[in-house]
Each structure stands twice: as structure tokens, then as C-alpha cells.
C-alpha positions, -999 to 999 in steps of 0.1 A, spaced: -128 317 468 -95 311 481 -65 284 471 -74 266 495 -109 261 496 -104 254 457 -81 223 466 -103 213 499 -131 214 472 -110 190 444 -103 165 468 -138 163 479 -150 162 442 -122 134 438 -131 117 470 -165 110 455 -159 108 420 -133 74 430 -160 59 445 -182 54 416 -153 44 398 -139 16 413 -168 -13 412 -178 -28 381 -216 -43 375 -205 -78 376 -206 -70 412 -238 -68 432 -241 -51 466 -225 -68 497 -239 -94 521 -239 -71 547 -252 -41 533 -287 -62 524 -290 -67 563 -285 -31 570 -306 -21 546 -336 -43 559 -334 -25 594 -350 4 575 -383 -16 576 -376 -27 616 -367 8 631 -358 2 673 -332 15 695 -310 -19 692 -302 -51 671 -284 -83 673 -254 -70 651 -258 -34 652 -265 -5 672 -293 22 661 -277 44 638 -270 24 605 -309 17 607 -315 55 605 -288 55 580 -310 26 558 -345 44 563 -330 76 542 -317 52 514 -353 40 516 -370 73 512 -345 79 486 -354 50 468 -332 29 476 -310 24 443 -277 10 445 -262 46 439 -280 62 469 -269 30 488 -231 40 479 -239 71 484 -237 75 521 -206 54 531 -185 76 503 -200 109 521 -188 98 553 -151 85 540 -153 123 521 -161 138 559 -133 120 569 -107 140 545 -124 172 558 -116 168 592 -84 156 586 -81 190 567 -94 207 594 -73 192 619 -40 204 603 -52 238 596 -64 240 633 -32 232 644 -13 260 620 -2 239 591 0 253 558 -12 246 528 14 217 515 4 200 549 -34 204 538 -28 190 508 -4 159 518 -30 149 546 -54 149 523 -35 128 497 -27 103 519 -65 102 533 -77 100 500 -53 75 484 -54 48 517 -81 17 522 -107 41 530 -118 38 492 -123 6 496 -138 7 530 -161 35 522 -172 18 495 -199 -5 512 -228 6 532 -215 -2 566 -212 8 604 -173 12 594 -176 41 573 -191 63 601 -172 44 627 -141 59 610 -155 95 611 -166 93 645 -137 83 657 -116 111 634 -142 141 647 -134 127 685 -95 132 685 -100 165 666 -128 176 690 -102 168 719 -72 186 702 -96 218 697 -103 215 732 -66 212 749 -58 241 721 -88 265 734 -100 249 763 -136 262 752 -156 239 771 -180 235 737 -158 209 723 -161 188 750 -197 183 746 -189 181 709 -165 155 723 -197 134 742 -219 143 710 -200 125 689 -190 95 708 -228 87 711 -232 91 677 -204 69 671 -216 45 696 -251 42 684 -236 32 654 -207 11 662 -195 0 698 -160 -4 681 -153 37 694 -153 24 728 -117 14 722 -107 54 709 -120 63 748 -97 32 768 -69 41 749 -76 81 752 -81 80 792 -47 65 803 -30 85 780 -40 115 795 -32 104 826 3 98 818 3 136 806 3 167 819 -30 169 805 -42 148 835 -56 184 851 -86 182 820 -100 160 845 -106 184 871 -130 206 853 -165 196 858 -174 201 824 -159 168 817 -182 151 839 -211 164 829 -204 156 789 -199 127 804 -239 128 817 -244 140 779 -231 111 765 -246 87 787 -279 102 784 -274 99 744 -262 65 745 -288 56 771 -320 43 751 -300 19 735 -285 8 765 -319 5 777 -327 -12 747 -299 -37 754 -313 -46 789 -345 -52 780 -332 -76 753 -305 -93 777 -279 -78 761 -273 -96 731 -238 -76 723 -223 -103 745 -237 -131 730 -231 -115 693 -193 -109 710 -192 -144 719 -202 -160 688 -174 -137 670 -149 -145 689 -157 -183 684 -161 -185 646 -144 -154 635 -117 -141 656 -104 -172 669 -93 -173 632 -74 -138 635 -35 -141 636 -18 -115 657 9 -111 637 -16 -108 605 -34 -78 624 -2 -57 625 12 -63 590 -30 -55 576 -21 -22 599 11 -13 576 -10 -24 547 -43 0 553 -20 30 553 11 20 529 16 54 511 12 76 544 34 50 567 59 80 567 32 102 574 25 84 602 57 80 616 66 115 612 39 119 632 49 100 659 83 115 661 67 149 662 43 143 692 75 133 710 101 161 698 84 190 681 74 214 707 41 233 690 24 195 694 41 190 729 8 201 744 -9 170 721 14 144 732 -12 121 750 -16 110 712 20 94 710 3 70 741 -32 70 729 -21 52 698 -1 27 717 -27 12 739 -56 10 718 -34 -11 695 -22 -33 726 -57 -36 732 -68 -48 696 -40 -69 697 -44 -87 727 -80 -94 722 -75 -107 687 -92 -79 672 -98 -75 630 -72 -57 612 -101 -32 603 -113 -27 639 -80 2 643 -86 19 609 -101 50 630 -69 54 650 -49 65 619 -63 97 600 -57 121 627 -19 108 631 -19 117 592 -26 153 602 -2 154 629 26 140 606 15 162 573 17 192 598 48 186 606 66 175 572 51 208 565 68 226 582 103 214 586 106 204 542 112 232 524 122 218 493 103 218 465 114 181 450 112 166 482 78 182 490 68 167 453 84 137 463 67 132 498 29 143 479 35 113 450 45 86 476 7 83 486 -3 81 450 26 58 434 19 33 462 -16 32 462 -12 16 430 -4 -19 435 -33 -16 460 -53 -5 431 -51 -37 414 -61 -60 441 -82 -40 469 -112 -30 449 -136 -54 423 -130 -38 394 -126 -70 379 -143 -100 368 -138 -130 388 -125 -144 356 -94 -124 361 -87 -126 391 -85 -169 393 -68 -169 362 -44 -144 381 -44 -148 417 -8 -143 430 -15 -108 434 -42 -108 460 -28 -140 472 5 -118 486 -13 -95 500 -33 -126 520 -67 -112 503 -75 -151 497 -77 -158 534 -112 -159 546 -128 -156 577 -122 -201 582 -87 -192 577 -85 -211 546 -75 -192 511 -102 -193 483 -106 -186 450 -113 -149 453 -113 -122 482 -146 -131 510 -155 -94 505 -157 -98 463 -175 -134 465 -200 -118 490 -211 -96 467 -218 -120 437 -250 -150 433 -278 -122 450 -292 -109 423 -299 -147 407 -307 -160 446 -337 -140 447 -348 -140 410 -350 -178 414 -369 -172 448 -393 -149 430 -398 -176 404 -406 -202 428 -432 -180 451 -450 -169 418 -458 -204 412 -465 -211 449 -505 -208 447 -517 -188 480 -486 -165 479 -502 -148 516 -498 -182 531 -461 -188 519 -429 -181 543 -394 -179 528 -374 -190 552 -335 -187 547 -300 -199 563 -284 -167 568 -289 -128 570 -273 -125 534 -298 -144 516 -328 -129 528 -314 -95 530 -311 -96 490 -341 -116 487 -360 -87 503 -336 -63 486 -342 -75 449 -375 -90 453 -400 -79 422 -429 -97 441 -426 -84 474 -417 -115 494 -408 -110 530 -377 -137 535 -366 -145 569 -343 -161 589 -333 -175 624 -300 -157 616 -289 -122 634 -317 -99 634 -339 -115 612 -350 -135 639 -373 -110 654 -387 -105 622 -410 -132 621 -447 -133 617 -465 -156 637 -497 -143 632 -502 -160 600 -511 -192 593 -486 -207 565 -496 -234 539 -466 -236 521 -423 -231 530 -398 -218 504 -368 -229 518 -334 -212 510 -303 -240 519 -268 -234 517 -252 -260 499 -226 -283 521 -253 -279 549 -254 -315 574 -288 -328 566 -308 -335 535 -335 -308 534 -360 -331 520 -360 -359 545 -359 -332 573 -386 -308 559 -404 -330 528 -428 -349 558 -441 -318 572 -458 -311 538 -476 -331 512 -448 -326 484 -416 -309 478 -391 -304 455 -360 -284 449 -369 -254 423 -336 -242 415 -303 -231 428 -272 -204 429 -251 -213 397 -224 -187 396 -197 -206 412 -178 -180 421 -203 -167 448 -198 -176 485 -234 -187 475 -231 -215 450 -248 -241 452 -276 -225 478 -307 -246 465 -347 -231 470 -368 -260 477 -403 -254 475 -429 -274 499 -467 -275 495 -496 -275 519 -482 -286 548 -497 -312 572 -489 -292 606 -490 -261 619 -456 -251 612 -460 -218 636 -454 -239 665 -421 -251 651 -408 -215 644 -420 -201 673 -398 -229 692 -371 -227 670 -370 -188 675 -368 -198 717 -339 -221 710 -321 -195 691 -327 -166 711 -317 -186 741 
């Protein structure tokens, strides 16, 4: 085994090792990992939030048992992919082994340890997109035709599991056109990867038909609640921030696709870059949308730092910078500590705008870190109250949102089913049965008292319990429990589930 394989193998052994390092057990898992992890028991071509592939991705962690290690499991393999390839890329394009091992550092050390962290589309997303640029620079180096349908495989792979790669392709095909590498175009293989993809991507497009295409109205709704939030100017400072210690990486990167002439033949990446950022920005796009564009600028910039430093302070210097400012990052990206600490100490995350949620408003501690606290009491206190519920067969749970009855079905030590008319969950309903009794999950600071709006459907209700850790985006979300109700409360889903679909 040579040097190199030995260091390829550290970082990988790092890569992982960070990952189980960097949460503490105050935290459970996040809201939307509990969704994603549902879809294992609804397996179809398409959902409301979601493409295919993260379903696939959940049925796995389900065979495997479904811990919350095996759940980690997957998003850090794909962020440890993601260093490979980036390896790969700058030994395919004749860096040496300093180049190798910058890329790497500044893979490694970047907010891909906190984005591969949850079990999300965005993990894969980021490899998918990584594997497509290197796909295309093997094929403009070898002009083997095999990479281009390597090229198609992955994009459906990456669009099955996130729709997000479409960008990678609008701002890859005008770039080449303002190249010389406009005459790739003219071999046929393109077109008929092209027929690969398509035919790869095609059940769920199918699948999106047949369902009226809810991607637009999912689009739609973010773009009302959530993006109309999203400051431009925010979106390109959170771009200088994912990257901090391989900025000059970056850079160098850039400057080499225009100067250095062994990437002259890659330059359609100097454009690339340009307009899928343009894009983002100009349709108000999340700051962690663009996190695929970066890692293979990494490996154009490592190559070329490579090769033009030559001495060995500087090369020390330029391998620490990655490291030394990943630190300050350190203290505020990841939850590796208590609430506590972090209200009693908030200026820190507050600089870095951590504090800012999705409402725009800043709050007492990152959205991510208080969506991942309250689940674990949410459904213990739902288990309580359908224990005592007597015909337990006859008893719907019936949430707000995906997040509650995602953990509710996650952490459940009765096996209730919780649903909701939220994202997928509502085409998970069971209208077959006949229910008696409602346990109903309510957000607190939800218009309307649950009691006068449910309470006369059923012969008594109370409220059981509720979310007490007030540092959870949860606090405050009461179960109420109703008793033998006095209608047949299918044909008030069953409409409500029309109204929402429609």
C-alpha cells in the first residue's frame, strides 16, 4: 500500500470518525429526518417533498434496524464519497500528492460535517452533483464516451433524489457553449445519454403526472413561507461562510481555469460556476441549495496550488488554513452543546446569523438544533395517552405537522401509526377504519381552541399532556385526547384530505 492510498484511507477514517463526534445526546434526530425515515414504510416512485431515492435510502436504515447510528450512518458515507472524488478528481487531472491532500483538507474541514450530519436529500445531492463535474472533466480529458453515460447515470440518481441538480445542468450547458467545448455537442453519444437519463428519470416523472405534479405546488408553498424570507445578500455571504478555510482554494481555482493552460481545456467551469449562482440568486434560492457547486472548484484550485508552491512553509501554511479556520465554525455549526450554553452565550451564533430562522426572526437557538429537541418526550407522552385510550385499533393520532408524527412513528413503543394532513403524510391515511376515539397533536400558538373545535364531535375530551422542554421548536405542542365520538369522523378526513390536496 502506497503513500497515498495510506492518506486517502486517514481522511476517510477521519471523515467518519468527526461525524460521530460532533452531536451530543441532548440532541435527538432532526425534524426532517423522521419524515424521510417514514417513506421506508410508503415505498412509490414520488412524494410531496421528495423524490424516490431518500425512500430507498430509509428502507435500508429499516432493515438495518433503524438505530440512530445506522440513520447517521448514510449521510456521513455520502459526505466521505464526496472527499473521494474530490481526490479523484485532482489525481485525474495530474496533481500530486500535496494537492490530494489539501483538497481533501479543505473537503473535510468545510460545512459538509455539519451537512452530512443529518439524514437528508442534501448529503447525496452534494455527491451527485461532485461525481457529475468529475464525470464531465474525465470525459473532455478522454473523450471515452463511457463517462457520458456515467454523466446521465448520475444525474438520475441525483434527480431521483433531489431536483436541486437540475441547476448543475442550466449552468453546465451555456457554459459549454461559450467554449470551445461547444463541438461535445455534436457527438450523438450525448443525445442518447440524454435518452438514458430520461428514461431513468422517467417513472418518477410519470409518477409526477399521475399525481398533478405536486413539485410545483410544494415549489409554490416554499417560495411563499420560506424563500420569500431569503435575503440575497445573506445567500452570498452563507456562500463565503460554507467554505471559509478553502475560499483561497477556491479562488485559486478560478484564476487557474482562466490562466493555467493544463485546465484551459476545463474552462467551461470558470462560466459554469457563474451562472448557476446567478440563477440561485435571482430566484431567491437557500444558501445551502449551491453547496454542490464547490467541491470540484476545491480540486481545481488544490491542483493548481500544487503545482505552482514549492515551499515547504507555505505548503504547511496553505494545508493549516482549512483547519485553523474551521475552528470558530466548530463552536457554533454543530450541537455539541446544551442549549443551556448556548442562551447563556449566544453572540457567537448570533454573528454568524445562526439565530435567524426560516420567519426571518432571530430565536433563542439555531432552527436546525431546536428541531431536533422535544421528539423524544412528544411521542412518549403520545404513547401514554393511546395506552390509556381503550380500543387502541379504533384510535387515530392525528398531528399538525410532518415532524410530529414522523418521531411519533419513529419513537413509538406501542406502535401507533400518527398522521397528518401535512406533506406526505397526507396519503397516508386509513380510511378503511372506523375510528372511536382522536388523539390530537396541536402546536401551541395555533388560531383556535382545539376543544371547542374538536371537544363536540366526541363525548369527552381533555388535554393529556404537552412538550415541556422550552427550548424545542415544539414547546408547548399539547396531545388532547377525545373519546367515542358521536360522528363518523372518516367523512371529515376524507374531505379534509380533498381540500388539502386541492
Amino acid at each position: 500500500m502506497n503513500q497515498k492510498t495510506v492518506l486517502l484511507l486517514a481522511f476517510i477514517a477521519l471523515k467518519f470518525i468527526l461525524h460521530y463526534f460532533l452531536i451530543i445526546p441532548e440532541y435527538d434526530l432532526h425534524r426532517d429526518e423522521y419524515l424521510h425515515l417514514d417513506q421506508a414504510n410508503h415505498l412509490a416512485w414520488g412524494f410531496l417533498s421528495v423524490p424516490p431515492v431518500t425512500s430507498w435510502i430509509a428502507w435500508i436504515i429499516k432493515a438495518l434496524g433503524n438505530g440512530e447510528g445506522v440513520v447517521r450512518f448514510f449521510p456521513a458515507l455520502f459526505g466521505t464519497l464526496t472527499v473521494l472524488v474530490v481526490w479523484k478528481t485532482v489525481d485525474r487531472l495530474g496533481g500530486n500528492l500535496y494537492a490530494c491532500v489539501l483538497a481533501a483538507l479543505c473537503t473535510v474541514f468545510s460545512v459538509l460535517l455539519r451537512l452530512n450530519q443529518l439524514f437528508q436529500p442534501n448529503s447525496l445531492d452534494v455527491l451527485c452533483w461532485t461525481t457529475l463535474y468529475f464525470f464531465l472533466i474525465s470525459f473532455i480529458q478522454s473523450r471515452n464516451p463511457k463517462w457520458l453515460y456515467g454523466f446521465a447515470a448520475v444525474f438520475a440518481i441525483g434527480f431521483l433524489n433531489k431536483y436541486n441538480i437540475a441547476f448543475a445542468v442550466v449552468g453546465l450547458l451555456p457554459a459549454i457553449l461559450l467554449t470551445n467545448q461547444r463541438t461535445l455537442l455534436l457527438t450523438r453519444h450525448v443525445y442518447l445519454a440524454l435518452l438514458l437519463a430520461f428514461a431513468l428519470i422517467s417513472p418518477n416523472l410519470i409518477w409526477q403526472y399521475q399525481h398533478g405534479f405536486p413539485v410545483i405546488h410544494h415549489m409554490n408553498e416554499l417560495a411563499k413561507t420560506q424563500l420569500v424570507n431569503v435575503n440575497r445578500a445573506d445567500f452570498l455571504k452563507e456562500q463565503l461562510l460554507y467554505f471559509v478555510g478553502a475560499l483561497f482554494v477556491i479562488v485559486a481555482g478560478l484564476y487557474a481555469l482562466l490562466t493555467y493552460k493544463p485546465l484551459s481545456e476545463y474552462r467551461l467551469f470558470f462560466f459554469s460556476i457563474i451562472i448557476t449562482l446567478a440563477v440561485f440568486v435571482y430566484l431567491r434560492a437557500k444558501g445551502y441549495y449551491a453547496i454542490g457547486i464547490y467541491p470540484i472548484y476545491i480540486a481545481f484550485g488544490a491542483l493548481y496550488i500544487g503545482e505552482k508552491v514549492k515551499a515547504a512553509w507555505f505548503r504547511a501554511l496553505f494545508a493549516a488554513i482549512p483547519v485553523i479556520l474551521f475552528v470558530p465554525l466548530f463552536n457554533v455549526a454543530f450541537p455539541n452543546k446544551t442549549p443551556e450554553q448556548i442562551t447563556a452565550n449566544p453572540e457567537p451564533y448570533r454573528k454568524f446569523g445562526l439565530l435567524r430562522w426560516e420567519d426571518g426572526k432571530d430565536h433563542q437557538l439555531p432552527q436546525d438544533f431546536a428541531d431536533m429537541l422535544g421528539w423524544r418526550e412528544l411521542a412518549a407522552k403520545v404513547d401514554a395517552a393511546y395506552t390509556s385510550t381503550p380500543d387502541r385499533e379504533a384510535t387515530l393520532v392525528l398531528c399538525d405537522n410532518y415532524g410530529q408524527a414522523g418521531a411519533i412513528n419513529y419513537y413509538t413503543k406501542t406502535g401507533v401509526r400518527a398522521v397528518t394532513f401535512n406533506a406526505d403524510y397526507i396519503n397516508w391515511f386509513d380510511l378503511t377504519r372506523k375510528y372511536k376515539h382522536l388523539i390530537r397533536v396541536k402546536t401551541w400558538g395555533d388560531e383556535g381552541d382545539e376543544m371547542k373545535e374538536t371537544g363536540p364531535l366526541f363525548a369527552t375530551g381533555y388535554a393529556a399532556d404537552s412538550v415541556t422542554n422550552h427550548y424545542a421548536r415544539e414547546w408547548g405542542t399539547t396531545v388532547f385526547v377525545f373519546r367515542d365520538a358521536r360522528v363518523d369522523i372518516r367523512d371529515r378526513l376524507a374531505k379534509e384530505i380533498d381540500e388539502e390536496k386541492w
